[in-house]
Every structure is written in structure tokens, then in C-alpha cells.
N, C-alpha and C positions, 0 to 999 in steps of 0.2 A: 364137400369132403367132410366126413367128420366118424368118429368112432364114439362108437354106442353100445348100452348093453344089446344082445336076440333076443326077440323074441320067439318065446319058443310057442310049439304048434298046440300043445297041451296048456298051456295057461303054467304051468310049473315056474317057480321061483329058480333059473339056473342062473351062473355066473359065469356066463359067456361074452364077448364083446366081438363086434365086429366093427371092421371097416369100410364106408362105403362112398361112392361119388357119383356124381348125377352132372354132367357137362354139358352143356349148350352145343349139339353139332355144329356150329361153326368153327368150334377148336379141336373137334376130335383128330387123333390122329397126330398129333404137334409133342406127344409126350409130356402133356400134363399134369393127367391125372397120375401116373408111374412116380413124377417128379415131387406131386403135392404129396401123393401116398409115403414116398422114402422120410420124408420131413415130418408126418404125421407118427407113424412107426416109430422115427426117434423118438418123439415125445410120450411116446407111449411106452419106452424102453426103459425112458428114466423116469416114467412114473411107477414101476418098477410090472407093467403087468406082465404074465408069463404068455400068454399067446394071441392072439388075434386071429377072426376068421373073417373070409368073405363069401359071400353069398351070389351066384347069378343065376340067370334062366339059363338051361341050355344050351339057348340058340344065341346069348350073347358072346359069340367069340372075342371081341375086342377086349371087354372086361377081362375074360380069363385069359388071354393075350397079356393084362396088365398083370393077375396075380402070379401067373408064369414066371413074369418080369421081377416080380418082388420076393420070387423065393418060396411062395408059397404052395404047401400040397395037396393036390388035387386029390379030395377025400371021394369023388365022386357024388350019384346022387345022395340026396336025402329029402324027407319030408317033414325034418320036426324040427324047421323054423318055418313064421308065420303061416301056415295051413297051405304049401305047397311046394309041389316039388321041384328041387334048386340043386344047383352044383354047388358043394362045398370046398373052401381053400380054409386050410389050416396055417397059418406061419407060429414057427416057434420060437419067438423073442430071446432067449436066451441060448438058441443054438447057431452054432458057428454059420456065418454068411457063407455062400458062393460068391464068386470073385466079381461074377457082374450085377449080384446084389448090393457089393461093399463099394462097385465103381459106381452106380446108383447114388450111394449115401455120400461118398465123397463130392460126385460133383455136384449134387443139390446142395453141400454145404459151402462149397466154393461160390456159387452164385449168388448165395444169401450171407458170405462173408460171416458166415458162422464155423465154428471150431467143433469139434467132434471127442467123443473121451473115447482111449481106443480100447477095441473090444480086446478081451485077456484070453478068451481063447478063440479065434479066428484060424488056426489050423491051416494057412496058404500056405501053400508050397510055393519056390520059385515059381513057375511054371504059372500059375494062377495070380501071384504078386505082378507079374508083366504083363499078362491078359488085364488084368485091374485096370494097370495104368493106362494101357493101349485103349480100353474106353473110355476113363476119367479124361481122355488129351486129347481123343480124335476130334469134338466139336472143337477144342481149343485152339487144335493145330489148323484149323479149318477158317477156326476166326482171325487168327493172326498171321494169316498170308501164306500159310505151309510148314512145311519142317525147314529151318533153318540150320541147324546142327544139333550136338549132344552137350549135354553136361554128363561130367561123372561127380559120383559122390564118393567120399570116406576112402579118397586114396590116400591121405597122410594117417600116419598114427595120428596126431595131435587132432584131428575131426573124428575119427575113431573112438579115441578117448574122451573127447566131450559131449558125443551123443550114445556110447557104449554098443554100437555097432562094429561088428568083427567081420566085415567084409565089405568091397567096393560096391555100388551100381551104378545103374546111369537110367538116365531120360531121355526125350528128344526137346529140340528149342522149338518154339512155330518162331518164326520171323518177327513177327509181333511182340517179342520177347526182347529181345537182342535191342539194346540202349546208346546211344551216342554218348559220349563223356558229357559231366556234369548234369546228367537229367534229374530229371524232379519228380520222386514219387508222390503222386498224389492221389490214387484209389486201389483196386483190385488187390489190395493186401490187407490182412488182418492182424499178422503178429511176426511182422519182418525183421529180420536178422543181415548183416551181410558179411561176407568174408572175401578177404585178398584168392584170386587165383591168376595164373600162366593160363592164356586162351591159344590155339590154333584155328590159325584161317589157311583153309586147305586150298592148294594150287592144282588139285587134281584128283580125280575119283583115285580112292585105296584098293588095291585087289583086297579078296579074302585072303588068300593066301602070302600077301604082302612081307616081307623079312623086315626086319628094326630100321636097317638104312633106308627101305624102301620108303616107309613111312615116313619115315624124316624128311625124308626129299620130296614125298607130297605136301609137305606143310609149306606155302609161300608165304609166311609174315608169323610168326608170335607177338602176341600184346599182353600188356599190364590188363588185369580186370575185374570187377568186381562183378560179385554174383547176389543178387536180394534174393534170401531164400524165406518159404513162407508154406508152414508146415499148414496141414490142416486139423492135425491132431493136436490135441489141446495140452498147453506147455511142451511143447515140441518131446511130448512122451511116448515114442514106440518104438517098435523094435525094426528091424532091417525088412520083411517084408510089407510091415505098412507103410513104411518111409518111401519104399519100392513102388506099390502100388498108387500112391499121392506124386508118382514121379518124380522121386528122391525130392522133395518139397523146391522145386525150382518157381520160381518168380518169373525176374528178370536177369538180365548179362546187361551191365554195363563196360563198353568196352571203351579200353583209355590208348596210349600211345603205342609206336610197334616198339620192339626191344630191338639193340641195335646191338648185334653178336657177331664179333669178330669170327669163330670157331663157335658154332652152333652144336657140336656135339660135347664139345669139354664146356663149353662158358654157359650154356643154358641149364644144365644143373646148379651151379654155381650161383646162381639169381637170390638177391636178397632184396626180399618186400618187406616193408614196413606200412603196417596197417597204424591209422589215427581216429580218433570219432570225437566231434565237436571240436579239434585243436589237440586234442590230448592221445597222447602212445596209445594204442590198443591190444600192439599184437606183433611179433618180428616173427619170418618163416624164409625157408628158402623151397626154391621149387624141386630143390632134393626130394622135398618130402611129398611129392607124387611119386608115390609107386618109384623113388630115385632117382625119376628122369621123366620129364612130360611126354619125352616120346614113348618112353613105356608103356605110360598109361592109356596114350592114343592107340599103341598096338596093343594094350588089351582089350578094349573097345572095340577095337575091328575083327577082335578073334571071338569076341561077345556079338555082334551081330550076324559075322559069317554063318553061326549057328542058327539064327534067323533067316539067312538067306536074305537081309539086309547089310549095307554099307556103308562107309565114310564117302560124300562125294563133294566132288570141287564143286567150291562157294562155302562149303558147311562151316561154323563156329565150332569149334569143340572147348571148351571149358575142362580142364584135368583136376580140378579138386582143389578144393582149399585148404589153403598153405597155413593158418592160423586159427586159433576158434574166432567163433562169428561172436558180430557183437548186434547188441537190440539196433533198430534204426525206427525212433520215436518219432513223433510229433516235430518238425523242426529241427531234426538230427542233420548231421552233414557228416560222412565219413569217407574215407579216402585211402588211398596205397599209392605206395611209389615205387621205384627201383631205382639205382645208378643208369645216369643216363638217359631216362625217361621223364616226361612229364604225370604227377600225379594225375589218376582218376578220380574222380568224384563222382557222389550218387548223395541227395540228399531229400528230404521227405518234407512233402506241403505241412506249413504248420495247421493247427488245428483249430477251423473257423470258432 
């Protein structure tokens, strides 16, 4: 893998660069070179070049298979690189990505636990920000045992206003996500944060077209919980679609005790969390501040997937937003929430060898 200046067919002094890779068939096929290509590209972005081209024969469909994959435009033939004739792919480094070139770039930086600076004009639309994410998550969700349930994002003002996002999303969980109280982060994060939220474990699949009580009464248990979020854009800088397509930067769910609610319609608003980190106050919320009411936010979720032709089903986690802003979770951090009546949650991070 490596990008080079062309040579051109005439001997001419041009300033062209290409992209190219040359793989051992025993890993063709694996989405390697697509993967090495994305990570190549960045570094090509921030050495500020404005295009890159690739080159193949004809008959090599897989390579153009790969520039397909990378965004790039099929210029057609030509013959004035090295003295024959090639299909040309153009990409233009400084124009806005398609959604599964961007889901590309995100999740080759998640594997390499690298951070990303986000493009400023990237031009998704909803519609393309969910596509994004639905390929950044499907190997994830695949590796972590399934979809386990949802998070939502930015239903409080108070997460609204500290990431400047003026509207909710959500994600899905895989299994592999979802935490026992007091666990220990010790890898798959680069720049983790966590914040107190109100979780739902659902006693029953949700119709789409489900009423407020109905939902309610699908929920068998609410818990105290903490959510490790871990953006992949760098100093958690971007706006509501890329946050979207990075799967509203979810991590993990750690989940802590059940809440024990006399009157589940008047008393579960009413919820007061106190977030702490290392022993010290971090943060006071109540679960008002989802959307007013966690089951709100569950029935906007399920009015957000119905449009999917996706659902809420029994077993799922749902996580409704966090209740207070997030705090860093460093090296040997320990942080924690509690409520009345509940036993605190913990989530704490391996120190650093």
C-alpha cells in the first residue's frame, strides 16, 4: 500500500499522486486493502494533498470494487499513465464524503483507536448520518453477540448544551456493550467520558404504534446507569450528524441497581442522580430532564424506529439520555451515581501500565 507520485506515459514532469496496493491472494477479499486505503487517504488529507488517483487494468474488477468503495470516480479509460491503457479513479480529498465512505473512515479509526478531526463540510443529511452508523456498527453489533438495546442521545438540555447539539438521536447496543456494575475499563476506548442516566429493561416487544401507558407497561424494571461514551472525533468536536453517524459516540452501558418506585408514573420523573468522580461531586440531574419523563423518550424512540420498520423488543436495554454533563474517565479514574434508595454504580478505568 503506498501513494506515489504517476508516472506519466510522455516522460512530462506532472504532479499527480496516486494510490496503490498489491496484496498476497490469500487475504483478498477480507476488506483490507478498502481498510488500509481509508487510513492511507487520511494521511494524505492532512498532508494537505487535494486529490489522489488510482489506476487499474480493466479486467481487474476487485481493485475497482475497492475504489468504488473509497468514493472514488471512475474517469474511465486512459493511456497517459506508464505507457498503457488503465482505468482511471479520481477522489477529490477535499470534497464532501458519501456516508459509506465516512462509515469507512470511522471504523478504520476505531480499530486503530485513533481519533479523526471532523470534516467541516460533510453535507449528510439525516437519512445518510443513520446509513453511516448502521455500517460503522453492523461488524460491531456482530462481534458483541447482537443488538442488545438502544441508547438515546442529547434528550436533556444540560447534554444539549454541553455538546451544542439541538436535537435527540440514538444508536443500537450489541450485547457486548451492556456492563455489570463496577466493571473495569481497560481497552477499546480512546477518549472516554461518562455520564449518569435512567436505563429500561423491557418486559415485552413495543408495537409501533404503541400509546405513553403502553410503553410504560412494556418496561419490566428501570435502573440507575452509567453510560462510557467515546467519540471518535477528535476533542468530542462535531455537530449532530457526525455524532449520529459514530452512533451517538456510545461505548459501554454499565448498569447498576433497579429503582424501586412506588408510583412509576409520578415518582420516576422525580429521580435524583448524583454523579461523583474519584470521591468528588461531579454533577446533580433528575430524570425530568429526559425529554420530562424516561418513558417519553422511550416513546420517541419507538416512533423513531417504527419509521424504520424497526422496534423496541423484550430483553432490550434502552438507556434515555444523560442526566448531567459527562465527566473525563482517565487512567485510574473511578466514577459513580446514585439515587434514593438505590445502590451506587460504578464504572472505573485500568490504570496505566
Amino acid at each position: 500500500m503506498m501513494i506515489g507520485r504517476l508516472p506519466p506515459s510522455d516522460g512530462r514532469d506532472v504532479d499527480a499522486f496516486e494510490i496503490g496496493w498489491d496484496l498476497h491472494p490469500d487475504v483478498w477479499g477480507h476488506g483490507y486493502a478498502t481498510e488500509a486505503a481509508v487510513a492511507l487517504l487520511e494521511h494524505a488529507r492532512r498532508a494537505g494533498l487535494a486529490e489522489v488517483y488510482a489506476v487499474t487494468y480493466p479486467e481487474n474488477h476487485a481493485s475497482r470494487a475497492v475504489c468504488r468503495r473509497l468514493g472514488m470516480r471512475d474517469m474511465g479509460e486512459t493511456d497517459r499513465w506508464y505507457g498503457v491503457t488503465l482505468i482511471e479513479h479520481r477522489l477529490d480529498l477535499a470534497a464532501p464524503e458519501s456516508p459509506d465512505v465516512l462509515a469507512s473512515r470511522i471504523a478504520t479509526a476505531r480499530s486503530r483507536r485513533a481519533v479523526l478531526p471532523a470534516p467541516l463540510d460533510h453535507r449528510l443529511t439525516p437519512a445518510g448520518a443513520y446509513r453511516a452508523q448502521g455500517l460503522v456498527l453492523a461488524e460491531r453489533l456482530a462481534r458483541g453477540g447482537g443488538r442488545g438495546g438502544w441508547k438515546l442521545g442529547y434528550t436533556s438540555q444540560v447534554m444539549r448544551e454541553q455538546m451544542g447539539i439541538a436535537e435527540p438521536n440514538f444508536g443500537p447496543l450489541a450485547r457486548g456493550m451492556i456492563l455489570a456494575d463496577g466493571a473495569v475499563v481497560a481497552s477499546g476506548v480512546t477518549q472516554p467520558r461518562v455520564e449518569p442516566e435512567i436505563a429500561a429493561v423491557l418486559g415485552a416487544d413495543v408495537p409501533p404504534d404503541a400509546s405513553l401507558d403502553e410503553v410504560r407497561g412494556a418496561v419490566a424494571e428501570w435502573r440507575i446507569a452509567l453510560e462510557v461514551v467515546d467519540s471518535v472525533w477528535q476533542d468530542y468536536r462535531f455537530d449532530w450528524s457526525l455524532n449520529t453517524a459514530d452512533g451517538s459516540s456510545a461505548a459501554f452501558v454499565v448498569l447498576g441497581d433497579r429503582l424501586v418506585l412506588d408510583d412509576p408514573e409520578a415518582d420516576l420523573p422525580a429521580v435524583r442522580v448524583v454523579l461523583a468522580r474519584n470521591g468528588e461531586e461531579a454533577g446533580r440531574g433528575a430524570a425530568s430532564a429526559a425529554m420530562g419523563d424516561p418513558v417519553a423518550a422511550l416513546a420517541w424512540l419507538v416512533g423513531q424506529l417504527a419509521a424504520s420498520g424497526d422496534q423496541v423488543k423484550e430483553g432490550d436495554v434502552v438507556i434515555t439520555g444523560g442526566l448531567t454533563p459527562a465527566v473525563p474517565l482517565g487512567p485510574g479514574d473511578r466514577v459513580e451515581a446514585w439515587v434514593d434508595g438505590a445502590e451506587p454504580v460504578r464504572v472505573s478505568a485500568a490504570r496505566a501500565e
